[in-house]
C-alpha positions in Angstrom: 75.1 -25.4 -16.3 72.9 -25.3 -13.3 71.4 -27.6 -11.3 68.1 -27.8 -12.5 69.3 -27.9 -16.5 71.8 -30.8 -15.1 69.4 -32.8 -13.8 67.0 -32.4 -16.6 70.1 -33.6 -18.8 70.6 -36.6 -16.6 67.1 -37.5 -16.3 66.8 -36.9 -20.3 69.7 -39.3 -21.2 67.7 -42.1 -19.6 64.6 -42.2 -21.5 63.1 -45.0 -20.5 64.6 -47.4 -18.3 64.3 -49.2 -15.4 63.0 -52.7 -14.4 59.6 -53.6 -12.3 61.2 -53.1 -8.8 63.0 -49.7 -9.8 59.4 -48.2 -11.5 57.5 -49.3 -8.4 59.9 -47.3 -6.4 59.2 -44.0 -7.8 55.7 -44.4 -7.0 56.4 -45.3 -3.6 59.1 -42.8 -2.5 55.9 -40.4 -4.3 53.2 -41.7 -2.3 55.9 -41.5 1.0 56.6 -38.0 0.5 52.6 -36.7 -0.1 51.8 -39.1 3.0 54.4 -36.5 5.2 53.3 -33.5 4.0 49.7 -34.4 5.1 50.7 -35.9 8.1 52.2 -31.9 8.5 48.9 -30.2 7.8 48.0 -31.6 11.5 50.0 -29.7 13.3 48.3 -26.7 12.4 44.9 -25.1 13.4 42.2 -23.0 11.1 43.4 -20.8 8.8 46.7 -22.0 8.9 46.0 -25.4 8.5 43.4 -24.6 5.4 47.0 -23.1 4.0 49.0 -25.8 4.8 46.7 -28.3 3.0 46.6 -25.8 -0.2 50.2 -26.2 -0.2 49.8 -29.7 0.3 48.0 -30.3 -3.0 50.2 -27.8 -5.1 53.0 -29.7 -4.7 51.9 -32.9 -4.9 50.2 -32.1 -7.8 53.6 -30.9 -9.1 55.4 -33.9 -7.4 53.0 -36.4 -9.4 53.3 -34.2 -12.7 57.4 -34.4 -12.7 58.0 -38.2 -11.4 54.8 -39.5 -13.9 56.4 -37.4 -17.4 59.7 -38.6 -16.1 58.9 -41.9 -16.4 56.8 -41.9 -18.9 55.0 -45.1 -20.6 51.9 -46.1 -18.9 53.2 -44.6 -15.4 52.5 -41.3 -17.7 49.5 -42.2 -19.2 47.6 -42.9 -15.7 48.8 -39.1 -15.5 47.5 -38.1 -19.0 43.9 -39.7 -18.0 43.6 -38.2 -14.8 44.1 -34.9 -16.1 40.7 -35.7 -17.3 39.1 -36.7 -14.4 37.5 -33.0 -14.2 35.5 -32.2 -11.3 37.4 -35.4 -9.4 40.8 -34.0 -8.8 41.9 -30.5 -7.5 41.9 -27.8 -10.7 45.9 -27.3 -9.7 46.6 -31.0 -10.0 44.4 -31.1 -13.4 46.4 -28.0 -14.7 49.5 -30.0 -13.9 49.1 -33.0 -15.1 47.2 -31.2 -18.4 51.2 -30.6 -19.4 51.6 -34.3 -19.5 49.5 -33.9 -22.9 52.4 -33.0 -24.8 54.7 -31.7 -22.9 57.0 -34.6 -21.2 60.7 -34.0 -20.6 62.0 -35.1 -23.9 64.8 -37.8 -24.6 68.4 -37.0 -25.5 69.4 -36.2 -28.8 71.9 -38.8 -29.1 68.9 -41.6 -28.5 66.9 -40.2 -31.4 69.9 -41.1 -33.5 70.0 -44.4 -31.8 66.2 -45.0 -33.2 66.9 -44.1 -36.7 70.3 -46.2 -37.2 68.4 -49.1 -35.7 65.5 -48.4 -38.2 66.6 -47.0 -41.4 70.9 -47.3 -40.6 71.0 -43.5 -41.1 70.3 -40.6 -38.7 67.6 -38.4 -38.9 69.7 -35.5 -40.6 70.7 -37.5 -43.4 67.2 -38.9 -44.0 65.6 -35.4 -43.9 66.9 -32.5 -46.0 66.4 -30.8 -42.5 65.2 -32.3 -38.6 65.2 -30.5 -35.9 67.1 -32.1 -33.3 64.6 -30.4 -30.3 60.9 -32.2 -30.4 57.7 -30.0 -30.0 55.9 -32.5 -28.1 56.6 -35.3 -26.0 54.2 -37.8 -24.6 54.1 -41.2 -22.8 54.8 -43.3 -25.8 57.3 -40.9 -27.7 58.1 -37.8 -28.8 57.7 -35.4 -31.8 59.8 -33.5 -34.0 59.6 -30.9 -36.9 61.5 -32.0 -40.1 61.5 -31.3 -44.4 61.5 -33.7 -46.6 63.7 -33.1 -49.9 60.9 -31.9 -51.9 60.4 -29.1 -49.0 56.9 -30.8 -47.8 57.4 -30.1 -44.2 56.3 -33.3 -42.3 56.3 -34.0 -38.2 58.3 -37.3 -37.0 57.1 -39.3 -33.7 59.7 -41.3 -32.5 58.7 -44.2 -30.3 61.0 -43.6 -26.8 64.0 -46.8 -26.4 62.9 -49.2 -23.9 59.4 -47.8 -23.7 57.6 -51.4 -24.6 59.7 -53.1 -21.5 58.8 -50.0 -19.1 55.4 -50.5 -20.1 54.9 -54.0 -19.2 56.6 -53.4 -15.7 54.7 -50.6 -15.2 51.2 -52.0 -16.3 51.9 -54.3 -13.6 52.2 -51.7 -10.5 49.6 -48.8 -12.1 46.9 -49.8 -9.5 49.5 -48.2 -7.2 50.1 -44.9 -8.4 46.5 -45.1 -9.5 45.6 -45.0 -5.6 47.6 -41.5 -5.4 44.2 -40.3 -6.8 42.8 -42.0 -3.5 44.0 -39.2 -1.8 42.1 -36.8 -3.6 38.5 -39.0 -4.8 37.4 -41.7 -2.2 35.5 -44.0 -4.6 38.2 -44.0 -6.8 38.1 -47.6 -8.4 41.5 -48.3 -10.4 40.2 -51.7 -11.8 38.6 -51.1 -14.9 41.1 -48.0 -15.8 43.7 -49.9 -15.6 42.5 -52.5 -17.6 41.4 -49.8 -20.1 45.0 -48.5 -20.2 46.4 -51.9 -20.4 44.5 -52.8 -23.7 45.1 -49.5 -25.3 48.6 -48.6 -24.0 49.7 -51.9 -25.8 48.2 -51.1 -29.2 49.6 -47.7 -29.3 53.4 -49.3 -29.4 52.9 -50.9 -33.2 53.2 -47.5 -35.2 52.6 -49.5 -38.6 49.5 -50.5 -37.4 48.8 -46.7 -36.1 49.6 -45.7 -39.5 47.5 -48.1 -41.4 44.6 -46.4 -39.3 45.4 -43.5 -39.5 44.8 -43.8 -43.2 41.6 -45.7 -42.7 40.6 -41.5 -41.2 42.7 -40.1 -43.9 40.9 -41.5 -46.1 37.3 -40.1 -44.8 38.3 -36.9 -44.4 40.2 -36.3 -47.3 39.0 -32.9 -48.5 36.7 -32.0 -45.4 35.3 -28.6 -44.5 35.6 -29.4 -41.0 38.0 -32.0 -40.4 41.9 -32.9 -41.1 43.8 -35.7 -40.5 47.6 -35.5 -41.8 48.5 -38.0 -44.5 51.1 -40.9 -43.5 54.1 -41.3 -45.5 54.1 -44.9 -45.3 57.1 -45.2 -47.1 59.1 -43.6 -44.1 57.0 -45.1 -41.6 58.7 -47.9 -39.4 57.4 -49.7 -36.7 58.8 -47.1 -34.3 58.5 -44.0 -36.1 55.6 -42.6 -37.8 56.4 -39.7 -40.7 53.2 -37.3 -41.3 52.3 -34.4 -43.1 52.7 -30.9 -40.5 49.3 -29.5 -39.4 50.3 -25.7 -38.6 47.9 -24.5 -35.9 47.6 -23.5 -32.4 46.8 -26.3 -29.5 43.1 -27.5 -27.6 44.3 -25.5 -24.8 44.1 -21.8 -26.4 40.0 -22.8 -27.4 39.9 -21.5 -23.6 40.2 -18.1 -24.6 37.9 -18.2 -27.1 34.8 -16.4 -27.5 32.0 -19.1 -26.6 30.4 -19.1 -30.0 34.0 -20.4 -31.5 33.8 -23.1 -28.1 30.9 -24.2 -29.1 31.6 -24.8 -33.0 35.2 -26.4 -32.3 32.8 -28.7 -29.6 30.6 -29.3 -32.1 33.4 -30.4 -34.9 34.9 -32.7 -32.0 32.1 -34.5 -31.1 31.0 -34.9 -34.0 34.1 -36.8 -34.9 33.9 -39.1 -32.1 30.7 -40.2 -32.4 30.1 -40.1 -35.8 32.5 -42.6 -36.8 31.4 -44.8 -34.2 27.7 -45.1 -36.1 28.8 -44.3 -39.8 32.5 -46.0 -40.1 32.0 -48.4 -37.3 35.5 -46.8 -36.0 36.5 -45.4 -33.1 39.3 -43.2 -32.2 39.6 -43.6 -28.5 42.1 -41.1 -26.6 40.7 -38.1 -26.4 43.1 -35.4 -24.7 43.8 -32.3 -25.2 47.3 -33.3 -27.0 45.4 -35.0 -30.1 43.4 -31.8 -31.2 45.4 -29.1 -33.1 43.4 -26.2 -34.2 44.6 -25.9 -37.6 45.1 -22.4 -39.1 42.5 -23.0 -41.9 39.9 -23.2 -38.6 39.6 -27.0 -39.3 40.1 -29.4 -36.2 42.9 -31.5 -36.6 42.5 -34.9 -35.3 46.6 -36.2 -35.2 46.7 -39.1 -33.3 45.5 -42.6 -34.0 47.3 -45.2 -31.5 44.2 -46.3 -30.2 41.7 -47.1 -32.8 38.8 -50.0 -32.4 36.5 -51.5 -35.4 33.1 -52.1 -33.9 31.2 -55.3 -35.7 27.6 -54.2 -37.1 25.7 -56.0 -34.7 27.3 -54.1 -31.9 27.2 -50.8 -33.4 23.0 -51.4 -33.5 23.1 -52.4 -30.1 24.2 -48.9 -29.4 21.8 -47.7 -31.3 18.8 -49.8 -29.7 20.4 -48.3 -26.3 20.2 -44.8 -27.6 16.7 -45.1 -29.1 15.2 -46.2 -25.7 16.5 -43.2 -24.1 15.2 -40.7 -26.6 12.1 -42.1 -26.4 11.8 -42.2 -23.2 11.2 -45.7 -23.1 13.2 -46.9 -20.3 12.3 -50.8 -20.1 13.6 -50.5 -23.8 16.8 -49.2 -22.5 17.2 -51.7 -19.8 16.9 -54.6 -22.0 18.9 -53.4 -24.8 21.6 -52.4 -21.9 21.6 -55.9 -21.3 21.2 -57.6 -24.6 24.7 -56.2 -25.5 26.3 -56.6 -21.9 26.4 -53.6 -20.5 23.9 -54.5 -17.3 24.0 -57.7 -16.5 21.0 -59.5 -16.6 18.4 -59.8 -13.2 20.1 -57.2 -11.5 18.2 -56.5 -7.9 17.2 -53.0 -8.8 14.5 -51.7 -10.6 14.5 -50.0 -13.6 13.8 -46.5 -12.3 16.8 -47.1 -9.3 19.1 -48.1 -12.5 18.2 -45.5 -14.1 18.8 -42.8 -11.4 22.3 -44.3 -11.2 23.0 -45.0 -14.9 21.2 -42.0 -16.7 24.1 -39.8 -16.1 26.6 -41.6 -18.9 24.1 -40.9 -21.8 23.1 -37.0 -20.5 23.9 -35.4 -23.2 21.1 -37.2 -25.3 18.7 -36.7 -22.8 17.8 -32.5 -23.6 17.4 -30.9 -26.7 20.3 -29.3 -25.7 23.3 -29.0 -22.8 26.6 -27.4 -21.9 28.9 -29.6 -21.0 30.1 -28.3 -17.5 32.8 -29.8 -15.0 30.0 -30.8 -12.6 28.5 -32.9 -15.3 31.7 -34.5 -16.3 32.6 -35.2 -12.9 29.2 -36.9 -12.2 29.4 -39.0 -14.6 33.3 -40.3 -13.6 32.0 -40.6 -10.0 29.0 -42.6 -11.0 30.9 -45.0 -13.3 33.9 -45.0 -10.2 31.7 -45.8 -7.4 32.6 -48.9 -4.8 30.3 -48.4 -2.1 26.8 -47.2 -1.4 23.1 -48.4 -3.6 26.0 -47.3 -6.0 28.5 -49.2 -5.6 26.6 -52.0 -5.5 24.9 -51.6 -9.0 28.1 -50.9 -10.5 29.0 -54.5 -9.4 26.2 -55.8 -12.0 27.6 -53.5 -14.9 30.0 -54.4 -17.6 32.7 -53.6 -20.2 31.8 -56.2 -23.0 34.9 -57.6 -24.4 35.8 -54.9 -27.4 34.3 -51.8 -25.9 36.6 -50.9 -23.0 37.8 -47.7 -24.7 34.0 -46.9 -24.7 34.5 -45.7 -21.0 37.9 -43.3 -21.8 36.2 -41.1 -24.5 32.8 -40.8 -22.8 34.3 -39.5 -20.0 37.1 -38.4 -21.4 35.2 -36.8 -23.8 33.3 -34.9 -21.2 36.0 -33.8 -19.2 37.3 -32.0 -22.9 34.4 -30.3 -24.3 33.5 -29.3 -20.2 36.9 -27.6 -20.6 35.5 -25.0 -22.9 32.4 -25.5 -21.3 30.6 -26.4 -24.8 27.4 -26.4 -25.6 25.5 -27.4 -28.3 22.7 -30.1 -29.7 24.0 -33.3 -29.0 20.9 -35.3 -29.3 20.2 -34.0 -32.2 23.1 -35.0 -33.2 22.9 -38.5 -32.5 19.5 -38.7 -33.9 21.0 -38.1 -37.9 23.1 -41.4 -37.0 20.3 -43.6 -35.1 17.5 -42.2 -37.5 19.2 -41.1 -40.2 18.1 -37.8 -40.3 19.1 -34.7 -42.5 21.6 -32.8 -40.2 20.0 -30.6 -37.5 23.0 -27.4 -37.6 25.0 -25.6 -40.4 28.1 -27.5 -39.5 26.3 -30.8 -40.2 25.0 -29.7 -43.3 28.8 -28.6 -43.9 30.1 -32.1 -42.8 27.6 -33.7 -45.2 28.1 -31.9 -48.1 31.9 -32.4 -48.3 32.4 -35.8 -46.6 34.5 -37.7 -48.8 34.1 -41.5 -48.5 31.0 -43.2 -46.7 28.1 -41.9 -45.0 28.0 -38.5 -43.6 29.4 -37.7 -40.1 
């Protein structure tokens, strides 16, 4: 075995370990090493020097990619999210960390076992009629695998990584400082509310009998959809750290890329309408949107297949949103200011005037404000550097804006939203769109009309 195979071994047989102090090390013996190879671009001049600091970001970008999947838990989530960030980090750091989607350096085969003896006092080949023993993903929370059941329904199997909950809380409480390795890239980079973001959703994600009660909630609603799948949960396999679910054969997000545009635009279409929809006809919200969750299912349905971090919106809020939304179609923007602050997002008698707030502010609900857009990487990184800003007019009005208590995923999938569909560079009618759910209107596209017409449960999305 060579050295690279024996230290993936070594590192694999860990899974997740280590306490607070060890965790914070990693990030620090990162940050050390990036620091020196900067400190080397100096000693060149011009050309050489714009070489030098190419290099620079290559491997660092490969240097954050390895020590954040290694770790995994939230250390790997920060990583997952600011693969996102498009437009706000270098395109090779993005394309590394994009393989922290799904594919992490997996846990040893022997700690699998140790997950199914703890949870059903069997191993996974004598549960299954067949398991294979290598997963096809792996993530910050756990890892997949392909397996049969005895009636031959093929099913995939996430198993929640040993230790993970312990490595979380440690490293939940030293992500600000691997956050600021983004410093080195985006200036007004302000780890506060992501953080906070990841610490509220990273936690949720660890119960998988709560993620598989949701999941069914979406099962449920899309049972039978023309555009839509989500896999049924075998509850009756399900423990609280594995999750059994029906296999979705399909390709992943990343091959839309090489799609023509006109096949972009309709799996952009299907997406957001997902996201949004349930927000303003279920009143749910599934709230991690990276490129990992989306399989493009060989019946040319969008599978949606993960549901760790799902929030219930009351009524009241939900029309809040709306009453946002409407003053922005209309054009109304004194309407949009005070429904901004009736549900907390502005605070109320903010210095500014209305059209100052909205200069600085218009740029999270852009896609509602043309008949149509493309969402481009400019456009998705505008609206993360807005919301990110700490100094500067906007800095300062960011200071008077708010994540109500219950929306703070709100931030990941508009943004992170953005940073996917710019991705494929999709275009499409998005305000039409969200006119059917403030206004109720018919459906303004063919894949509306689709959606409608074979939407299962509840209101059309």
């Amino acid at each position: 075995m060579g050295n690279r195979e024996e230290e993936h071994s070594r590192r694999s047989a860990r899974a997740v370990r280590g306490g607070r102090f060890t965790r914070s090390a990693r990030p620090a013996k990162l940050a050390a090493r990036a620091a020196a190879r900067w400190g080397r671009t100096y000693l060149s001049f011009g050309e050489a020097r714009k070489r030098k600091r190419e290099q620079f970001v290559m491997r660092t970008s490969e240097d954050v990619t390895r020590t954040l999947g290694d770790m995994k838990g939230a250390a790997m989530k920060v990583g997952q999210v600011m693969s996102l960030m498009t437009g706000l980090v270098p395109d090779e750091m993005a394309m590394q960390l994009a393989t922290l989607q799904s594919n992490a350096p997996p846990m040893a085969p022997n700690l699998v076992d140790d997950v199914f003896l703890r949870d059903y006092g069997m191993t996974p080949q004598k549960l299954f009629r067949k398991f294979e023993r290598e997963p096809f993903a792996a993530a910050s929370i756990g890892q997949v695998h392909r397996a049969t059941l005895d009636d031959g329904t093929r099913v995939a199997v996430k198993v929640q990584y040993p230790g993970v909950r312990e490595a979380i809380e440690h490293d939940l409480a030293n992500v600000g400082f691997i956050l600021g390795m983004a410093g080195v890239f985006s200036k007004g980079l302000d780890a506060g509310a992501l953080t906070k973001d990841l610490a509220e959703g990273i936690r949720a994600e660890l119960d998988y009998l709560h993620e598989a009660a949701n999941q069914q909630r979406f099962f449920d609603a899309y049972e039978g959809h023309a555009l839509v799948r989500v896999p049924r949960v075998f509850h009756e396999l399900t423990t609280p750290h594995v999750i059994v679910q029906e296999y979705i054969a399909g390709k992943p997000f990343s091959t839309a890329t090489d799609l023509p545009q006109s096949e972009r635009d309709r799996i952009g279409e299907i997406i957001y309408r997902f996201s949004f929809g349930n927000i303003y006809r279920h009143r749910l919200f599934n709230g991690d949107p990276h490129p990992g969750n989306y399989i493009l299912a060989d019946d040319g349905r969008v599978a949606f297949v993960d549901y760790g971090c799902v929030a219930e919106f009351s009524r009241e809020t939900v029309d809040g949103f709306c009453s946002i939304l409407d003053g922005l179609i209309r054009g109304d923007r004194e309407a949009w200011r005070a429904a901004c602050e009736e549900i907390g997002i502005l605070k109320r008698g903010a210095p500014w005037s209305t059209a100052e707030l909205y200069e600085h502010m218009h740029w999270f609900w852009a896609p509602v404000l043309e008949p149509e857009l493309t969402f481009t990487r400019d456009l998705a990184a505008e609206m993360v550097r807005r919301n990110m800003m700490t100094t500067g007019e906007g800095g300062r009005i960011n200071r008077w804006l708010n994540i109500p208590e219950g929306m703070v995923f709100l931030t990941r999938i508009n943004f992170g939203l953005a940073g996917l569909l710019a991705s494929i560079d999709a275009h499409g009618p998005w305000r039409g769109i969200i006119r059917e759910y403030v206004y109720d209107e018919p459906p303004c596209t063919e894949l509306g009309r689709l959606s409608a017409a074979t939407t299962r449960v509840g209101e059309p999305v």
